[in-house]
C-alpha positions as CSV (number, residue, x, y, z in Angstrom):
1,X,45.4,67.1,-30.5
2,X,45.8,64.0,-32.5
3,X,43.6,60.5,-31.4
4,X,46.4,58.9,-29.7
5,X,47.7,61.4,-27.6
6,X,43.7,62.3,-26.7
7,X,43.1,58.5,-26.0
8,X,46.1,58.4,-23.6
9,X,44.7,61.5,-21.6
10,X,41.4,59.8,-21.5
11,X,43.5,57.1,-19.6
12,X,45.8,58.9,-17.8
13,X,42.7,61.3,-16.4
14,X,40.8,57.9,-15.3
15,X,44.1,55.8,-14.0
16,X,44.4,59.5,-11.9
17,X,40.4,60.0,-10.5
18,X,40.3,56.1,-9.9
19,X,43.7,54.7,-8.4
20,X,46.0,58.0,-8.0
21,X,49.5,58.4,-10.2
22,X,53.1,58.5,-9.4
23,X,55.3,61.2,-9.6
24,X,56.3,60.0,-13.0
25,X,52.8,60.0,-14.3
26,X,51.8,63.0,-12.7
27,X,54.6,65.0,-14.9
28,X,53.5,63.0,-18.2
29,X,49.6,64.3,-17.3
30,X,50.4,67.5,-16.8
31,X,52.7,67.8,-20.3
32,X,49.7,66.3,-22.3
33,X,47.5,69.0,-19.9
34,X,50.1,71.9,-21.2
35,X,50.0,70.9,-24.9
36,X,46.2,70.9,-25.0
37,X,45.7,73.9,-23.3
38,X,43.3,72.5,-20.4
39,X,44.0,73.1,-16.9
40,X,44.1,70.8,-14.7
41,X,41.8,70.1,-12.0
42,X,39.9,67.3,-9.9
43,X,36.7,67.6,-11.7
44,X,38.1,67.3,-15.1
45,X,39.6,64.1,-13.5
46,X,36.6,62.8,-12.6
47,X,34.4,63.7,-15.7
48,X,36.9,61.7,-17.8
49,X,36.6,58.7,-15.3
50,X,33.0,58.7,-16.1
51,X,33.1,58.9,-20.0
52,X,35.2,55.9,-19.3
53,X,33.1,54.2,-17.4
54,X,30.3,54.2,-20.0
55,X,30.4,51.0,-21.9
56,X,32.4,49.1,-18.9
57,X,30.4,45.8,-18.6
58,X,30.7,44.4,-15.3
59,X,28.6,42.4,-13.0
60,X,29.3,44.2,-9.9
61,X,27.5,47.2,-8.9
62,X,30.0,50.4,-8.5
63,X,30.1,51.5,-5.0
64,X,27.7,53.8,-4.0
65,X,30.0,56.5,-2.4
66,X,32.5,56.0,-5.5
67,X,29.3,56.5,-8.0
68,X,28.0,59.8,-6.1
69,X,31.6,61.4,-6.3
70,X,32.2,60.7,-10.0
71,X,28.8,61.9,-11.2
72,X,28.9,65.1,-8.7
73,X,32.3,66.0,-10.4
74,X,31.0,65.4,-13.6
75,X,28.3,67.4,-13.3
76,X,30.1,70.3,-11.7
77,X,33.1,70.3,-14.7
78,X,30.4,70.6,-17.6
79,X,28.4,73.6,-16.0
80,X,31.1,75.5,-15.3
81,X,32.6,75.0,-18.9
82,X,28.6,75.6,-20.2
83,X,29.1,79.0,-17.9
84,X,32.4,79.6,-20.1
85,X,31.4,79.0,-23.3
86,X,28.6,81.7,-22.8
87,X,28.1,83.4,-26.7
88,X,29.9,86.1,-27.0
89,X,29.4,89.0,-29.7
90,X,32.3,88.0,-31.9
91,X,32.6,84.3,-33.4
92,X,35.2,82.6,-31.5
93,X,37.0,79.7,-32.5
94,X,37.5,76.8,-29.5
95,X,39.0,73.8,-29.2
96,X,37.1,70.8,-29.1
97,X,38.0,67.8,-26.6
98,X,35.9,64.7,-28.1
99,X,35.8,62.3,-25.2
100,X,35.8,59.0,-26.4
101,X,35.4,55.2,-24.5
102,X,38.2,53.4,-23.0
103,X,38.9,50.5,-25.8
104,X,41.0,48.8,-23.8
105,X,37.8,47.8,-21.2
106,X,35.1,48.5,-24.0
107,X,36.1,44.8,-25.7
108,X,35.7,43.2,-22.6
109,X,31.7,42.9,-23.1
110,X,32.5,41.9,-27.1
111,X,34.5,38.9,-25.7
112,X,31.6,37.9,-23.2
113,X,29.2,38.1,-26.1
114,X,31.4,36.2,-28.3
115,X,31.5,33.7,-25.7
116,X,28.0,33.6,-25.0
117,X,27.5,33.1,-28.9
118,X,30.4,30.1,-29.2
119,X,27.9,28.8,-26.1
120,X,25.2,28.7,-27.7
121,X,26.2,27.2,-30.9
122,X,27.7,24.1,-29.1
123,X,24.4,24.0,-27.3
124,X,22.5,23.6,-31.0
125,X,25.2,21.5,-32.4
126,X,24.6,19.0,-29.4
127,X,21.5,18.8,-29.4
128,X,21.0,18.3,-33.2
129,X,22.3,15.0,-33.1
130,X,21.1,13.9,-29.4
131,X,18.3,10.8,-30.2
132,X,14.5,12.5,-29.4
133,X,13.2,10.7,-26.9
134,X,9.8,9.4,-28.2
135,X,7.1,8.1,-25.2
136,X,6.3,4.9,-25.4
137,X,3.0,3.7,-24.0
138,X,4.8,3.3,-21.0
139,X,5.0,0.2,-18.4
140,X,1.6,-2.0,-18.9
141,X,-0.4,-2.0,-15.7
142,X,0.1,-5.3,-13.7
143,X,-2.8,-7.2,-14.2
144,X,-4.7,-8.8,-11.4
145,X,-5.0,-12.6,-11.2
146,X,-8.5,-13.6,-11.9
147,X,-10.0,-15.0,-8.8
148,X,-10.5,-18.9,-9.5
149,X,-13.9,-20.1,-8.8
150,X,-14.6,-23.3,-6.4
151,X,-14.4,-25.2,-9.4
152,X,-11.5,-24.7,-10.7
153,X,-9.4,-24.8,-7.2
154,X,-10.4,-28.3,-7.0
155,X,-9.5,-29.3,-10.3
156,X,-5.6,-27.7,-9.5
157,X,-5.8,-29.5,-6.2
158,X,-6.7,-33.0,-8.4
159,X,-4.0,-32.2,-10.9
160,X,-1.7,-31.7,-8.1
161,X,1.2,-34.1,-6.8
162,X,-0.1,-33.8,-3.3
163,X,-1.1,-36.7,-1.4
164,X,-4.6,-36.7,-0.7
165,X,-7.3,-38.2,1.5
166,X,-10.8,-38.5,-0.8
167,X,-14.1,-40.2,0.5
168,X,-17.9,-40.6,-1.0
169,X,-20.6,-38.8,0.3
170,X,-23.9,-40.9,1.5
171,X,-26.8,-39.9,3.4
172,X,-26.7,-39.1,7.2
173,X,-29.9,-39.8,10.1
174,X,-32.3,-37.8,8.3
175,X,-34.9,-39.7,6.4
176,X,-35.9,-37.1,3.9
177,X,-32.5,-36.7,2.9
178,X,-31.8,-40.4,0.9
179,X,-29.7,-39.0,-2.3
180,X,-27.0,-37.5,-1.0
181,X,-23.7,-37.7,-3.6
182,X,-20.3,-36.4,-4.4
183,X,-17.1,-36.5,-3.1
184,X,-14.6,-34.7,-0.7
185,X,-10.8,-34.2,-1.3
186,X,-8.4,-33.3,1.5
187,X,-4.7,-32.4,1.4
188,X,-2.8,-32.5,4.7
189,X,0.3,-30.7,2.9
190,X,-1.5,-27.9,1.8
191,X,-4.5,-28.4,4.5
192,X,-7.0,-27.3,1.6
193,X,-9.6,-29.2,0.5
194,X,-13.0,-29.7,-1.4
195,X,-16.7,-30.5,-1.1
196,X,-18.1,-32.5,-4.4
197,X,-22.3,-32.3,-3.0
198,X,-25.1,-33.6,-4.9
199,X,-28.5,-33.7,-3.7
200,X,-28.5,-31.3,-1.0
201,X,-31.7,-28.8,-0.2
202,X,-31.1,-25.4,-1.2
203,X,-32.0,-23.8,2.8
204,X,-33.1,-20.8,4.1
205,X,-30.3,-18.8,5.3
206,X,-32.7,-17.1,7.8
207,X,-33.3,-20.3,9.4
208,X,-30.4,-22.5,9.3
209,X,-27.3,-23.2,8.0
210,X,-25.3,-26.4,6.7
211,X,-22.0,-27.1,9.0
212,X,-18.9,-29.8,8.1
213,X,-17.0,-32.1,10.8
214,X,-13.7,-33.2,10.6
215,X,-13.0,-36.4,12.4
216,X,-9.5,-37.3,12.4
217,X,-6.9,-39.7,14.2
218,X,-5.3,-36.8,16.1
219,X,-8.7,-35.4,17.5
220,X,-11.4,-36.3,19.9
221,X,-14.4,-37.7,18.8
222,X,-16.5,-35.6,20.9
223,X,-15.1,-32.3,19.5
224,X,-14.6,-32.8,15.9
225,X,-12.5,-30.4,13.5
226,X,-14.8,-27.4,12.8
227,X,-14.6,-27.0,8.7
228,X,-16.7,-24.3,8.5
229,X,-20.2,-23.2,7.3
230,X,-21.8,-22.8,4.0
231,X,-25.1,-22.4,2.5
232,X,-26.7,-23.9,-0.7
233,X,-28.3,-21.7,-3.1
234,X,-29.0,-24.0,-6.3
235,X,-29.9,-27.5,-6.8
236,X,-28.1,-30.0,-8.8
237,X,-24.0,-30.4,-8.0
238,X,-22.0,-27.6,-5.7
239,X,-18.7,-27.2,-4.8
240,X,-17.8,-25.8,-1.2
241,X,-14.6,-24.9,0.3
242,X,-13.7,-26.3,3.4
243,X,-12.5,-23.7,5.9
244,X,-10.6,-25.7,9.0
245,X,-10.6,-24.4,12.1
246,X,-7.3,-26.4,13.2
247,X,-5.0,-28.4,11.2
248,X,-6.3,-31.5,10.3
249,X,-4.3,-35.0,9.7
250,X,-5.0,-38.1,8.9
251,X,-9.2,-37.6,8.5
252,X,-11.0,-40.3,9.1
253,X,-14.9,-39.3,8.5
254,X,-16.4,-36.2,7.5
255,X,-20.3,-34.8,8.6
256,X,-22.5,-32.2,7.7
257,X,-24.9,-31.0,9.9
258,X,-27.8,-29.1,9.7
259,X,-27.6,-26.3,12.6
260,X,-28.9,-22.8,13.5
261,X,-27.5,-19.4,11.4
262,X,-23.8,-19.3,12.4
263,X,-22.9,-22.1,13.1
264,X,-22.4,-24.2,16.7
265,X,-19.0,-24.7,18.5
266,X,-20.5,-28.4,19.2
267,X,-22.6,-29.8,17.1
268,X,-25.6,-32.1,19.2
269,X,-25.6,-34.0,15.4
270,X,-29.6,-34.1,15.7
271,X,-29.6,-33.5,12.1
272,X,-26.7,-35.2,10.2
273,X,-27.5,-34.3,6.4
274,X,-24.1,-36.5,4.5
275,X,-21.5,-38.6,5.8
276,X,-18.6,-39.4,4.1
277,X,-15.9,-42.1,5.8
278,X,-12.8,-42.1,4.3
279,X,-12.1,-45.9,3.5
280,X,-7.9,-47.0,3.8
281,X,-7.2,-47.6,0.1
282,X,-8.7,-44.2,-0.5
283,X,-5.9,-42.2,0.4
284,X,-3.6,-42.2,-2.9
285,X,-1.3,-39.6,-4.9
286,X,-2.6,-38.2,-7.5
């Protein structure tokens, strides 16, 4: 039996165990059956489904039922021909039937490899001349405004364009207290303002604190602006914040008083330490 015709019952015996044949094909089987000298038979069928099978490359599983059947049949066609071709006592000469893979399915898993290799070279041939990203030392870390001290708050406040209210301070009721200095700036736009002091004690925090009074044209004279309290912990010139309790216009006189740790809600002014009265012409643009 030459390749061809061998190749064509290798297809012929698969088309048959896989998908059934026509009348037409079933007499074109069984001629190539007659002129090799092999009977034909289900088993034979299915054996040469299997061979075929071999080197099919497919992603889906065969079905189990389909699987079971083909290699059963296989199976059962070699040992009976193994039971046939028992040795006999004189050498006998047999045809040989070389089963051989279907090449019409067999290229099917050449093309996927070719494919996954045409694949992979565009891959490399992208990538060589996609720009390597280098890191830079990334986004600098937002840096935190340095905290201005007292100081320098009032000097921005001066430099500003902001209207503001300025007196002198002077020495209040208490006799011990006679060289009392500095200045206070106020600023009813921004309602900030300043403490310039010179000559106040240093006092003890455990004993008493220092307190400021706003007096201005919109408030009572009884119940002055609370600005806030604040110690003194070195001698020579400090600079205080003043911390308003309610908005103050228009000031007309600022106090400190000495009063107890904390502070008072109304001050009995016992112990005025500065005064500072804010004269008309003071009140300029800076």
């Amino acid at each position: 039996m030459n390749k061809d015709v061998q190749e064509s019952l290798i297809d012929i015996l698969t088309e048959k165990a896989l998908f059934g044949l026509d009348a037409a094909e079933m007499r074109s089987l069984e001629s190539m059956l007659a002129e090799a000298g092999i009977n034909s038979d289900d088993s034979f069928d299915m054996a040469a489904a299997a061979v075929s099978l071999v080197d099919l490359n497919t992603d889906e599983p065969l079905p189990q039922h389909l699987y079971a059947n083909i290699i059963a049949s296989a199976d059962q066609y070699f040992a009976a021909n193994v039971a046939d071709a028992a040795p006999s006592a004189e050498p006998e000469y047999q045809k040989v039937l070389t089963f051989e893979p279907k090449r019409s399915w067999s290229w099917l898993g050449w093309a996927f490899a070719g494919l996954a290799i045409v694949a992979l070279a565009g891959n490399v041939w992208m990538t060589r001349f996609t720009p390597i990203e280098v890191a830079g030392p990334g986004k600098p870390p937002a840096t935190t405004p340095e905290k201005l001290t007292p100081e320098q708050e009032l000097a921005q406040l001066l430099a500003s364009q902001a209207s503001l209210t300025k007196a002198s301070w002077g020495a209040g009721n208490m006799k011990d207290l006679k060289d009392i200095g500095g200045d206070v700036v106020w600023s009813d736009e921004k309602q900030t303002g300043y403490m310039r002091l010179r000559g106040l004690p240093v006092n003890d925090k455990s004993k008493e604190t220092y307190q400021l009074w706003i007096f201005d044209k919109t408030q009572d004279k009884a119940t002055p602006i609370d600005g806030g309290t604040f110690d003194v912990d070195k001698s020579g010139e400090v600079v205080i914040p003043i911390d308003a309790k309610l908005k103050a216009l228009g000031p007309e006189l600022f106090a400190i008083t000495i009063e107890k740790p904390g502070g008072v809600v109304v001050s009995k002014r016992e112990k005025i330490a500065a005064l500072a009265k804010v004269e008309p012409q003071s009140k300029s643009t800076t």
